[in-house]
C-alpha positions as CSV (number, residue, x, y, z in Angstrom):
1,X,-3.9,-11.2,2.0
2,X,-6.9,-12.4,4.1
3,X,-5.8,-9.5,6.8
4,X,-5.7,-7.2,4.6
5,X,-9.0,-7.6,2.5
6,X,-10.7,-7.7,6.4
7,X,-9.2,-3.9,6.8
8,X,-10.6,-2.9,3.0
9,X,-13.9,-4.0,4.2
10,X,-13.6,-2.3,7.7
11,X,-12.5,1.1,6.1
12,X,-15.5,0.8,3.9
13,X,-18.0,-0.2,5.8
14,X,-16.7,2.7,7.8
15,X,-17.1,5.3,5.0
16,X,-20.7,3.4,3.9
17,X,-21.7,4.1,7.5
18,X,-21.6,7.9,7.7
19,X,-22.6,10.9,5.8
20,X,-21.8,14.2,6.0
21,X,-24.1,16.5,7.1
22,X,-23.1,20.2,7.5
23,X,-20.1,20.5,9.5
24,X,-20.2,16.8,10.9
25,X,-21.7,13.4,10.4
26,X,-25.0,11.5,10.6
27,X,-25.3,7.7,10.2
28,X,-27.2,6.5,6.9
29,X,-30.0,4.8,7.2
30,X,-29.8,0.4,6.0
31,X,-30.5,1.1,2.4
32,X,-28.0,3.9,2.1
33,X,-25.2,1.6,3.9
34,X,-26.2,-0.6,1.4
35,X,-26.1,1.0,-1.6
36,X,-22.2,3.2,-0.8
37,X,-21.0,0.0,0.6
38,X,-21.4,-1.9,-2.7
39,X,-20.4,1.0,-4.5
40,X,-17.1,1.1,-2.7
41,X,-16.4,-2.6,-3.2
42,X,-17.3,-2.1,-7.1
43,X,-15.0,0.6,-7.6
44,X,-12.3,-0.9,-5.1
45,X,-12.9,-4.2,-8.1
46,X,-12.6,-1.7,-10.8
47,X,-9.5,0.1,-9.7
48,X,-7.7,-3.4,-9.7
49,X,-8.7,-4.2,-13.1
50,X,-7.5,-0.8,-14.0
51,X,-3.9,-1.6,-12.7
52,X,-3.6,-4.8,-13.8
53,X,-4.4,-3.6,-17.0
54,X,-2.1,-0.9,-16.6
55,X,0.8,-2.5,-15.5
56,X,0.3,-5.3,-18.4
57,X,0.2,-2.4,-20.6
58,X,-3.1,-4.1,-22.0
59,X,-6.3,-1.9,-22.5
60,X,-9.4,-3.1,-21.7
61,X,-12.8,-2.5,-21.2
62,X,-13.5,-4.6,-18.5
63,X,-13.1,-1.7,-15.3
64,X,-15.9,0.2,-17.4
65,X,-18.2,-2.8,-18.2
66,X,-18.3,-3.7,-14.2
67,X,-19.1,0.0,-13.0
68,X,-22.2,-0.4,-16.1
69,X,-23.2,-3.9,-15.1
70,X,-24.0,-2.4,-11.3
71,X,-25.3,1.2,-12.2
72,X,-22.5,2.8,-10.6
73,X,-21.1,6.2,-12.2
Protein backbone atom coordinates (compact mmCIF):
# COMPACT_ATOMS: atom_id res chain seq x y z
CA UNK A 1 0.00 0.00 0.00
CA UNK A 2 2.92 2.33 1.09
CA UNK A 3 4.16 1.98 -2.84
CA UNK A 4 1.35 2.80 -4.03
CA UNK A 5 0.28 5.96 -1.99
CA UNK A 6 4.19 7.22 -2.89
CA UNK A 7 2.92 7.01 -6.83
CA UNK A 8 -0.53 9.01 -5.87
CA UNK A 9 1.59 11.65 -4.40
CA UNK A 10 4.20 11.66 -7.30
CA UNK A 11 1.30 11.88 -10.06
CA UNK A 12 -0.03 14.73 -8.06
CA UNK A 13 2.59 16.64 -7.24
CA UNK A 14 3.13 16.22 -10.93
CA UNK A 15 -0.22 17.68 -12.03
CA UNK A 16 0.16 20.47 -8.91
CA UNK A 17 3.44 21.37 -10.66
CA UNK A 18 2.28 22.55 -14.14
CA UNK A 19 -0.24 24.61 -15.76
CA UNK A 20 -1.41 24.90 -18.96
CA UNK A 21 -0.65 27.73 -20.76
CA UNK A 22 -1.72 28.00 -24.45
CA UNK A 23 -0.62 25.18 -26.32
CA UNK A 24 1.99 23.88 -23.54
CA UNK A 25 2.91 24.23 -20.01
CA UNK A 26 4.45 26.64 -17.48
CA UNK A 27 5.42 25.73 -13.89
CA UNK A 28 3.15 27.36 -11.06
CA UNK A 29 4.48 29.42 -8.90
CA UNK A 30 4.92 27.84 -4.59
CA UNK A 31 1.50 29.11 -3.67
CA UNK A 32 -0.20 27.71 -6.64
CA UNK A 33 1.62 24.16 -6.05
CA UNK A 34 0.32 24.57 -2.94
CA UNK A 35 -3.02 25.27 -3.27
CA UNK A 36 -3.79 22.25 -6.52
CA UNK A 37 -1.66 19.94 -4.63
CA UNK A 38 -4.03 19.96 -1.52
CA UNK A 39 -6.82 20.06 -3.70
CA UNK A 40 -5.84 16.88 -5.40
CA UNK A 41 -5.19 15.09 -2.16
CA UNK A 42 -8.81 16.37 -0.79
CA UNK A 43 -10.61 15.14 -3.67
CA UNK A 44 -8.36 11.89 -4.02
CA UNK A 45 -9.89 11.67 0.18
CA UNK A 46 -13.24 12.38 -1.06
CA UNK A 47 -13.45 10.01 -3.92
CA UNK A 48 -12.62 7.12 -1.33
CA UNK A 49 -15.35 8.07 1.00
CA UNK A 50 -17.55 8.18 -1.96
CA UNK A 51 -16.78 4.40 -2.83
CA UNK A 52 -16.78 3.17 0.41
CA UNK A 53 -19.94 4.59 0.77
CA UNK A 54 -21.01 3.22 -2.45
CA UNK A 55 -20.00 -0.09 -2.19
CA UNK A 56 -21.65 -0.31 1.50
CA UNK A 57 -24.59 0.90 -0.24
CA UNK A 58 -24.70 3.57 2.71
CA UNK A 59 -25.25 7.37 1.92
CA UNK A 60 -23.43 9.82 3.50
CA UNK A 61 -22.49 13.13 3.72
CA UNK A 62 -19.20 12.92 4.69
CA UNK A 63 -17.36 13.21 0.79
CA UNK A 64 -19.32 16.69 0.68
CA UNK A 65 -18.57 17.84 4.31
CA UNK A 66 -14.57 17.34 3.58
CA UNK A 67 -14.55 19.24 0.09
CA UNK A 68 -16.75 22.26 2.46
CA UNK A 69 -14.39 21.96 5.40
CA UNK A 70 -11.27 22.92 2.91
CA UNK A 71 -13.06 25.45 0.43
CA UNK A 72 -12.63 23.14 -2.38
CA UNK A 73 -15.55 23.08 -5.13
Amino acid sequence: METEMNELIKEFAEQARKKPMGDSWCYTNPREFEQKFAELVIRECVHLVDTLNEAYEAPSTAGKFIKEHFGVE
